[in-house]
LODREN-520477 format. One line per field, with one value per residue (C-alpha): residue number from 1; residue in three letters; x, y, z. Coordinates in pm, 1 decimal, padded with zeros to 6 digits. Each point is the difference from the previous one (the first is absolute). Example, Ala and Ser with C-alpha at 12.3 -4.5 7.8 and 13.67 -1.06 7.14 Angstrom:
2
k = c(1_2) .
r = c(ALA_SER) .
X = c(01230.0_00137.0) .
Y = c(-00450.0_00344.0) .
Z = c(00780.0_-00066.0) .
***
This chain:
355
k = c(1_2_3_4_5_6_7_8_9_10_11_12_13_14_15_16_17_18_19_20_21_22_23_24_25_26_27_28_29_30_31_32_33_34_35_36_37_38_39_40_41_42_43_44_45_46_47_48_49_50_51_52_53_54_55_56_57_58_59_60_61_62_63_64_65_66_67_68_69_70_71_72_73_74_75_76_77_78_79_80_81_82_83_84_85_86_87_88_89_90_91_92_93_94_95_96_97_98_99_100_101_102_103_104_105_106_107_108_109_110_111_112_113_114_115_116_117_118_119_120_121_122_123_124_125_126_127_128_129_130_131_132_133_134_135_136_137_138_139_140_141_142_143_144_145_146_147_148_149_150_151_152_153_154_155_156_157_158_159_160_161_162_163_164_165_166_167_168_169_170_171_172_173_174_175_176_177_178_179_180_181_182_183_184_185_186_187_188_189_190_191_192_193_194_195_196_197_198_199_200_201_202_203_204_205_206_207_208_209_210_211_212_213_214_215_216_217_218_219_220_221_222_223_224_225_226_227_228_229_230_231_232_233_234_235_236_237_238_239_240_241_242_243_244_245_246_247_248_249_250_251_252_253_254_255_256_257_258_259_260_261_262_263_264_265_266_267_268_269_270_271_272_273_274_275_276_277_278_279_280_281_282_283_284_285_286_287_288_289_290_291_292_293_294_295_296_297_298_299_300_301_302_303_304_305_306_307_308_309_310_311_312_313_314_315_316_317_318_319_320_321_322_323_324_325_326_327_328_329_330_331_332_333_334_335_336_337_338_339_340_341_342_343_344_345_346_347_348_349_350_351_352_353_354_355) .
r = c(UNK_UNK_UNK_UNK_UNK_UNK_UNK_UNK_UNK_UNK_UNK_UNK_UNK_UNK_UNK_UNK_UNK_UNK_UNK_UNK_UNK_UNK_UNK_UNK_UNK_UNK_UNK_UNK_UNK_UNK_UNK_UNK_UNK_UNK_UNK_UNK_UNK_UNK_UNK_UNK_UNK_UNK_UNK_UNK_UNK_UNK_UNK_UNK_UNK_UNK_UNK_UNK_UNK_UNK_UNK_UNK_UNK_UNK_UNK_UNK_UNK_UNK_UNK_UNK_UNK_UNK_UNK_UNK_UNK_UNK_UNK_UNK_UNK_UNK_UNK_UNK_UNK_UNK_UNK_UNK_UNK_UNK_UNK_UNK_UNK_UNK_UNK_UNK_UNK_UNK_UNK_UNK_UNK_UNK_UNK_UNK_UNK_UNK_UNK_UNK_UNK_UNK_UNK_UNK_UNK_UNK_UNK_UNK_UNK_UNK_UNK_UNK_UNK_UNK_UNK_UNK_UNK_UNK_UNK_UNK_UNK_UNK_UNK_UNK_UNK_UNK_UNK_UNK_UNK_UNK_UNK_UNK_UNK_UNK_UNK_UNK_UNK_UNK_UNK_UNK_UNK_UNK_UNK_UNK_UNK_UNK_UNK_UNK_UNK_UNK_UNK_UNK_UNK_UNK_UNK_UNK_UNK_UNK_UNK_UNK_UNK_UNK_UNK_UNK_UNK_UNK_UNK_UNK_UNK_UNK_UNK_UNK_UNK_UNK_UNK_UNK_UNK_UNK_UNK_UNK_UNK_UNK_UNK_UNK_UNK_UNK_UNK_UNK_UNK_UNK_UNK_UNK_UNK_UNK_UNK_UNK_UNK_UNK_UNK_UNK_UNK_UNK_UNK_UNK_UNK_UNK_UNK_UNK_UNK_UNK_UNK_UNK_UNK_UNK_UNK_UNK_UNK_UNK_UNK_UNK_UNK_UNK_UNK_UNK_UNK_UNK_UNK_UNK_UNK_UNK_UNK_UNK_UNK_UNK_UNK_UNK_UNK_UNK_UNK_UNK_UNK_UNK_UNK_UNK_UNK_UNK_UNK_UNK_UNK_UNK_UNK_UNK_UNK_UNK_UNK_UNK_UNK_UNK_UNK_UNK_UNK_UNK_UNK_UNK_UNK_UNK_UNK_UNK_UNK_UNK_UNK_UNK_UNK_UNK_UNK_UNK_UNK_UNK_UNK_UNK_UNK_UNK_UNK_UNK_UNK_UNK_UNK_UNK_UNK_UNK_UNK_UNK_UNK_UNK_UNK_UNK_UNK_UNK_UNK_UNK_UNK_UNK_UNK_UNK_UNK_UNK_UNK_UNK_UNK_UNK_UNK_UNK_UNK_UNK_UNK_UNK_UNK_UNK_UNK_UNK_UNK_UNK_UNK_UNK_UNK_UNK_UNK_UNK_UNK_UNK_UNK_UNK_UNK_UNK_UNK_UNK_UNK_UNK_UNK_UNK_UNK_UNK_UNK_UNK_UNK_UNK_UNK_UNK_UNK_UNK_UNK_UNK_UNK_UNK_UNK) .
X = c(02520.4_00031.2_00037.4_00327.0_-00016.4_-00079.8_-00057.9_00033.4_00075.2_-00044.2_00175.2_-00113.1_-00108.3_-00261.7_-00288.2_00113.2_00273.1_00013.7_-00159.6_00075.1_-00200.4_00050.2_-00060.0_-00165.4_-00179.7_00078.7_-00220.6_-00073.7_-00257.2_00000.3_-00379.2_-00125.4_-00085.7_00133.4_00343.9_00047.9_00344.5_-00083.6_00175.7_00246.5_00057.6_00060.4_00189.9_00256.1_-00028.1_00107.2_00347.5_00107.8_00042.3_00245.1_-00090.8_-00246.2_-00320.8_-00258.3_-00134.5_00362.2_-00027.6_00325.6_00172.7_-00112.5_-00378.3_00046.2_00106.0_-00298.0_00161.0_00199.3_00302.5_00316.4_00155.3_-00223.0_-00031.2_-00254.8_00064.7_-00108.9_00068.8_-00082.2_00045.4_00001.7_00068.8_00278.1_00170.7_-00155.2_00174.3_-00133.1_00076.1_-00076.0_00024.8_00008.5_-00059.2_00101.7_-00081.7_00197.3_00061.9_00337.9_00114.2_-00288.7_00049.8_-00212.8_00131.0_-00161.6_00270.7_-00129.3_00147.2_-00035.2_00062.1_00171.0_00251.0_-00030.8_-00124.4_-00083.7_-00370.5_00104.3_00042.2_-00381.0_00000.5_00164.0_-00266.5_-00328.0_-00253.2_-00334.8_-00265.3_-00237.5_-00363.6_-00123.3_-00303.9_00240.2_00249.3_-00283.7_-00073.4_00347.3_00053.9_-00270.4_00084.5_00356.7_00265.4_00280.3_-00155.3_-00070.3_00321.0_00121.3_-00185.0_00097.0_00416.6_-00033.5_-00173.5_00326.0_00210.4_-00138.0_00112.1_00332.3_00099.9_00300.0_-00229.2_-00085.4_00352.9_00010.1_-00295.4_00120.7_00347.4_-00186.6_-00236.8_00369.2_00162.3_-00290.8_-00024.3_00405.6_-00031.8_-00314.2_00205.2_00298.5_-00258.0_-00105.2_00347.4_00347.7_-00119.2_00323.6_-00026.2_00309.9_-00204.3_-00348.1_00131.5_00128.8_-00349.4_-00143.6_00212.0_-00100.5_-00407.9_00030.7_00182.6_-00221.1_-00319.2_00065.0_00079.5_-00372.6_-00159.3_00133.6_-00090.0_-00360.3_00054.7_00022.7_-00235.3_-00282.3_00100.9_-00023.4_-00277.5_-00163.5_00054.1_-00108.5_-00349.2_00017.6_00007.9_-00238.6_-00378.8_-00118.3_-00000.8_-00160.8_-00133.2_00126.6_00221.1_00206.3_00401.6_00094.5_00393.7_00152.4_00243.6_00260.1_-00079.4_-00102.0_00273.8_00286.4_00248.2_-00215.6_-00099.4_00329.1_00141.1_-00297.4_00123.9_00369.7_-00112.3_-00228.0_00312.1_00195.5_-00277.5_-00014.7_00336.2_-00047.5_-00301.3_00134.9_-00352.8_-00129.2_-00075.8_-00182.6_-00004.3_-00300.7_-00164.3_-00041.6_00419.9_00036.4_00097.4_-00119.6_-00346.7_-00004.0_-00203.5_-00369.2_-00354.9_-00291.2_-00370.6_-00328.0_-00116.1_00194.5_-00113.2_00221.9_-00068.5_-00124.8_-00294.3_-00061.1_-00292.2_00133.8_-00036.3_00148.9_00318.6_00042.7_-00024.2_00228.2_00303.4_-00092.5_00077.6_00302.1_00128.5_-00152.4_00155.1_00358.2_00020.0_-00113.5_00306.7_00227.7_-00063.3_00342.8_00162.8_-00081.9_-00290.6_-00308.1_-00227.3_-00354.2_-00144.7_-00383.0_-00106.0_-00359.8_-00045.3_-00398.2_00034.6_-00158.3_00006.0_-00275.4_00083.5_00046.2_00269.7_00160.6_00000.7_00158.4_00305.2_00028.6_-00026.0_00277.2_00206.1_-00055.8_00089.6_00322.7_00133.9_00009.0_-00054.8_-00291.5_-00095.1_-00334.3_-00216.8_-00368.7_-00249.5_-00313.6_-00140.8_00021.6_00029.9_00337.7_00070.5_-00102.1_-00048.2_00369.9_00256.7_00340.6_-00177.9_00062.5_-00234.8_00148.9_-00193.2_00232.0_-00149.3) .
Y = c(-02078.6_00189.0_-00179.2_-00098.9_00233.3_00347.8_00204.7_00093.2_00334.2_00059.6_00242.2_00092.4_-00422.7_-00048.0_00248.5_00099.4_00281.6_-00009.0_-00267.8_-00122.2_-00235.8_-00143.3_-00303.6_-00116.5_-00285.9_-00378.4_00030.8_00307.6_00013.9_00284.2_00106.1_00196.9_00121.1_-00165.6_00174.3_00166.9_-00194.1_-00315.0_-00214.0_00204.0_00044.4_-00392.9_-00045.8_00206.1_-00214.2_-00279.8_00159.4_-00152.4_-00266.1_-00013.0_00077.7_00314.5_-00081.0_-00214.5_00164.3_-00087.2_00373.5_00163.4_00265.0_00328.2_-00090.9_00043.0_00394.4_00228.9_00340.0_00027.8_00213.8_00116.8_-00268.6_-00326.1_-00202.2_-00110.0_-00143.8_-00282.3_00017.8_-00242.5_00036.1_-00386.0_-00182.8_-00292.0_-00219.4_00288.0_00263.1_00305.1_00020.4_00222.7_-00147.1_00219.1_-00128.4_00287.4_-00060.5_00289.1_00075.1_00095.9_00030.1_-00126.8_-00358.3_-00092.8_-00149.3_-00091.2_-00006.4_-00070.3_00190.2_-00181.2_00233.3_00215.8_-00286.6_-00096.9_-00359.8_-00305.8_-00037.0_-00412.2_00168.7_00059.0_-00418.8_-00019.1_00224.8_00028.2_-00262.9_00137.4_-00185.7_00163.1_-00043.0_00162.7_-00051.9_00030.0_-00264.4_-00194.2_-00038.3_-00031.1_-00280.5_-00204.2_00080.6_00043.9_-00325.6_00208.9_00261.8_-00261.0_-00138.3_00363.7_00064.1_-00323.3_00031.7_00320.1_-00089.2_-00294.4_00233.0_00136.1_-00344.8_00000.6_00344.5_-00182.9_-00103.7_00370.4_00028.1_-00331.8_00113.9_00304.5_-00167.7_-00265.1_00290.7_00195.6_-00358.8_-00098.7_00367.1_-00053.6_-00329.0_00119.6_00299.1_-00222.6_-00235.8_00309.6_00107.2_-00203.6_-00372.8_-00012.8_-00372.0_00021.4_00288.9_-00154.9_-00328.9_00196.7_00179.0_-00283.2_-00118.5_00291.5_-00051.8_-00389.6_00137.7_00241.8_-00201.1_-00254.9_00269.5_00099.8_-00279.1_-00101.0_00287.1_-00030.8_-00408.2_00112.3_00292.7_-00238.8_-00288.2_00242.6_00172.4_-00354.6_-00088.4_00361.5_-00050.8_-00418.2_00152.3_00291.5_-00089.7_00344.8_00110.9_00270.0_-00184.3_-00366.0_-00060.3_-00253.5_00055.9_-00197.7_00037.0_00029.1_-00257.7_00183.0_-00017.7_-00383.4_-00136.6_00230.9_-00159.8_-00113.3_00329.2_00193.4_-00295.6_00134.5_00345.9_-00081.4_-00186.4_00350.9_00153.9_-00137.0_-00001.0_00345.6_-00001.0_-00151.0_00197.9_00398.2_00122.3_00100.5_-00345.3_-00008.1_-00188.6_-00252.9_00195.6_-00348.9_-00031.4_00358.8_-00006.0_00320.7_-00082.3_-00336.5_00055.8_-00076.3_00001.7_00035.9_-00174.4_00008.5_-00317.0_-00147.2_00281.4_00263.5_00338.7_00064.8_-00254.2_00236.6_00260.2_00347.8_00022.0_-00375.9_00094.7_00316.1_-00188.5_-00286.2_00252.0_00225.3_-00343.1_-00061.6_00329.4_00001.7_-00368.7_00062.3_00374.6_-00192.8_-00277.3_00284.4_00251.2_-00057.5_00311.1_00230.9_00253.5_-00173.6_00252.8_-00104.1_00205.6_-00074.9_00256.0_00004.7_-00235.1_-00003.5_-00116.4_-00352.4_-00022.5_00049.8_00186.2_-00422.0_-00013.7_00312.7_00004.0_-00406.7_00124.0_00296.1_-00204.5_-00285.7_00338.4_00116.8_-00357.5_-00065.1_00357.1_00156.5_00375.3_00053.0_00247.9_-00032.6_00226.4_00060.8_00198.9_-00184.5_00209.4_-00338.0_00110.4_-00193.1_00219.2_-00199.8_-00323.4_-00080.8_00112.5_00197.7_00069.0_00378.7_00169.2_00257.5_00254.8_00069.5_00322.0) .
Z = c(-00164.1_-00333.1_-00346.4_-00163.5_-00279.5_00208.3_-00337.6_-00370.9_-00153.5_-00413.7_-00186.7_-00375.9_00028.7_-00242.2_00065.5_00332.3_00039.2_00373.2_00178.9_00303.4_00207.2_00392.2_00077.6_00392.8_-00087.4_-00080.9_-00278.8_-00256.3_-00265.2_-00223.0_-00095.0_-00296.7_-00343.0_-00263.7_-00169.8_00339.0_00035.6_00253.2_-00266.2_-00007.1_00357.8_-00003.1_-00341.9_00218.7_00306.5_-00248.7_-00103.8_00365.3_-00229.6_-00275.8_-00300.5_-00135.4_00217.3_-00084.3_-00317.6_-00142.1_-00157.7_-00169.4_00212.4_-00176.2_00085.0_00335.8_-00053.7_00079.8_-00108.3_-00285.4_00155.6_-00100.3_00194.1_-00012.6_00308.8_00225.0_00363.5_00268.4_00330.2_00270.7_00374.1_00173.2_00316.7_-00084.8_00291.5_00249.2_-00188.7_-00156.1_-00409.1_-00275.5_-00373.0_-00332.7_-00317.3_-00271.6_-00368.1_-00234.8_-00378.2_-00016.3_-00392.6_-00142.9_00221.6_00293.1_00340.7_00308.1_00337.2_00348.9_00293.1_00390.9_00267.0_-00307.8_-00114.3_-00343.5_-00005.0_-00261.2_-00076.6_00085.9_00380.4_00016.5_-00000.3_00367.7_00159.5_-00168.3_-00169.1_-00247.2_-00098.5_-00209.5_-00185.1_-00254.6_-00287.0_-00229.1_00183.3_00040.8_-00370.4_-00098.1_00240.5_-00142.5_-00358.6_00009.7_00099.5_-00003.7_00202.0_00292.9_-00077.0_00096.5_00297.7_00159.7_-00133.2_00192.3_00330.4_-00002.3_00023.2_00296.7_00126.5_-00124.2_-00136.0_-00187.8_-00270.9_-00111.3_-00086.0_-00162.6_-00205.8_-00118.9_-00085.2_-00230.0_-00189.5_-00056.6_-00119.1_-00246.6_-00143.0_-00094.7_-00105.0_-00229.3_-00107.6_-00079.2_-00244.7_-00165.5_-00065.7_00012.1_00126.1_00164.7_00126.9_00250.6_00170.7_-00049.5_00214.9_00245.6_00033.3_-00015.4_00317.9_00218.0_-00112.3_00136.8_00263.3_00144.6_-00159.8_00274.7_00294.2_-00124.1_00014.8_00353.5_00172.0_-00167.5_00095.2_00354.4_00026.9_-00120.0_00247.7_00278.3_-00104.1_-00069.0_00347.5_00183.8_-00227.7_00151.6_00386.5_-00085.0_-00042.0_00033.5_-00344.4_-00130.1_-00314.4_-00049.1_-00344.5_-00053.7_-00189.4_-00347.7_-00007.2_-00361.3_-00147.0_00154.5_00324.0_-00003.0_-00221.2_00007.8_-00162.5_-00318.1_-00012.7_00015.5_-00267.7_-00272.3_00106.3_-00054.6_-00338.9_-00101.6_00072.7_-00243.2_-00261.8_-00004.7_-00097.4_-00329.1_-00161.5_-00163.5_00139.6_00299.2_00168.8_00354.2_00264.5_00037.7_00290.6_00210.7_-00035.4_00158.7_00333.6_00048.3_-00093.1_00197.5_00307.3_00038.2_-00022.7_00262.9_-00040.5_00201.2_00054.3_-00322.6_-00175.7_-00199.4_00098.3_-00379.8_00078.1_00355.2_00053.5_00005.3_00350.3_00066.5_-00210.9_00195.0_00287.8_-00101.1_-00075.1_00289.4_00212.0_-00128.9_00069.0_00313.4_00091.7_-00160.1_00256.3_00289.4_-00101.7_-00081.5_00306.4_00117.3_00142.5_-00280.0_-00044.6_-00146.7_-00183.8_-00257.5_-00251.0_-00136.1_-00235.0_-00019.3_00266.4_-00021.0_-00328.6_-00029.6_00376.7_00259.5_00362.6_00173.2_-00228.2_-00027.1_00429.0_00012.6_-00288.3_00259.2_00291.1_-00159.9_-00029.9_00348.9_00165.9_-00221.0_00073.2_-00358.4_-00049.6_-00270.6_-00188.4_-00267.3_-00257.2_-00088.3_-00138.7_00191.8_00302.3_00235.8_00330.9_00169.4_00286.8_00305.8_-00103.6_-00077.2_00256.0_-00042.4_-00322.4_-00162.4_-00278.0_-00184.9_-00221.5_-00305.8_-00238.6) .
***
């Protein structure tokens, strides 16, 4: 039975002008040199979720040619519901502005649509770092796999980035405080829709992790304020709210008031990933991706990227994460530049020489 995502074609993407790669297996790891484009190769498996990949890059990076007309192309052929697609993702300049549309089956679609059929998880170095170092980057990572769960809050959170931008650009400019109150209505507003879809993504998710011993690498969750004591929380929101309102500067938000940053922190055995080995922390956020798929894989196509998966991992570990991936039905596809020898010890299991 053939994978879920069949294949990939590049066009002028990054330093490929015409790639194009099939895909037979379950499981793909692209093997070689370094700067050869295996990073690459998965950055663009990542724009299946929205957004610009996991490198977060501006558009014009991705061109590899500087043409006349500037543009670059992704183009996936998948299996949804039994039914044979093809997805194009087209970033253009057109009068010195950038745009990215997405085309399935040739009809112009919203990037939000990706949300109803596909699911990435991904793990870099550089995500790995940034997720012990960085709160709002976790705080990112896990806002985005909830709205795999409910793809009404990536609306929501898009709404409440546009509404604090005006309200910060009204501060700067008129403090209109007629307009300001009605901004501030439609932050508490969708600040509680938020929080209650996070509220019941964690209770689920609490009680999938309850009824499932088999984890990959035991962690334990600490909810945020907002998640344990909702309506203290959103009251200090609703008071920051109004606060703002009286200072002629830019005043923010206290971060633990924002229900966009309220969601939550994973440990290893009481400990913060900070205190972790590298290898531990890898393997405490590689779990957590790992457990939240596996409570996710509901009708939509489950896909994992590891780049460099040899990194800080020896060949027991690197065959159990492929082995979780293999039992829970997700398509995976991972990077090295080690000359470990895979083929025939893990099955379904493709090695693919990139030059």
């Amino acid at each position: 039975m053939p994978p879920p995502l069949k294949g990939i074609q590049l066009s002028n993407y990054r330093n490929f002008i015409n790639k194009k790669e099939i895909f037979n297996f379950e499981h793909t790891l692209f093997k070689g040199k370094n700067a050869v484009g295996k990073t690459n190769l998965l950055e663009s498996i990542s724009f299946l979720c929205p957004g610009t990949g996991f490198r977060k890059d501006v558009l014009q990076n991705f061109i590899f040619q500087k043409q006349v007309e500037l543009k670059t192309s992704i183009t996936f052929d998948f299996i949804h519901e039994d039914l044979e697609n093809h997805l194009t993702i087209l970033m253009s300049n057109k009068d010195e502005r950038w745009t990215k549309q997405y085309f399935l089956n040739d009809k112009k679609i919203q990037q939000q649509k990706l949300l109803d059929i596909f699911q990435l998880f991904w793990l870099t170095e550089t995500d790995k770092v940034y997720f012990i170092k960085d709160i709002q980057y976790q705080r990112n990572t896990i806002n985005r796999i909830i709205c795999y769960f409910d793809p009404k809050l990536f609306g929501f959170l898009n709404k409440y980035t546009i509404l604090r931008r005006e309200k910060k650009r009204i501060l700067q400019t008129s403090q209109d405080i007629s307009w300001l109150v009605s901004l501030d209505k439609q932050l508490l507003d969708i600040g509680r829709a938020i929080i209650e879809i996070k509220k019941k993504f964690l209770f689920e998710f609490q009680n999938f992790l309850s009824d499932n011993n088999k984890l990959f690498f035991d962690f334990e969750i600490k909810p945020s304020l907002g998640l344990i004591q909702t309506d203290k929380f959103l009251g200090k929101f609703q008071k920051d709210l109004s606060d703002e309102n009286q200072w002629p500067n830019d005043h923010k938000l206290q971060s633990q008031h924002d229900p966009k940053k309220s969601v939550f922190e994973i440990t290893h055995n009481h400990k913060n990933i900070s205190q972790l080995s590298s290898a531990q922390s890898k393997m405490l956020i590689l779990s957590l991706l790992l457990s939240c798929a596996k409570f996710l894989n509901r009708n939509k196509i489950t896909i994992f990227l590891i780049d460099e998966i040899f990194d800080n991992f020896d060949i027991i570990n690197i065959e159990k994460v492929i082995q979780y991936c293999a039992e829970n039905k997700f398509q995976t596809f991972f990077s090295t530049t080690d000359n470990f020898t895979l083929q025939g010890k893990i099955d379904n299991l493709e090695i693919k020489e990139i030059f």
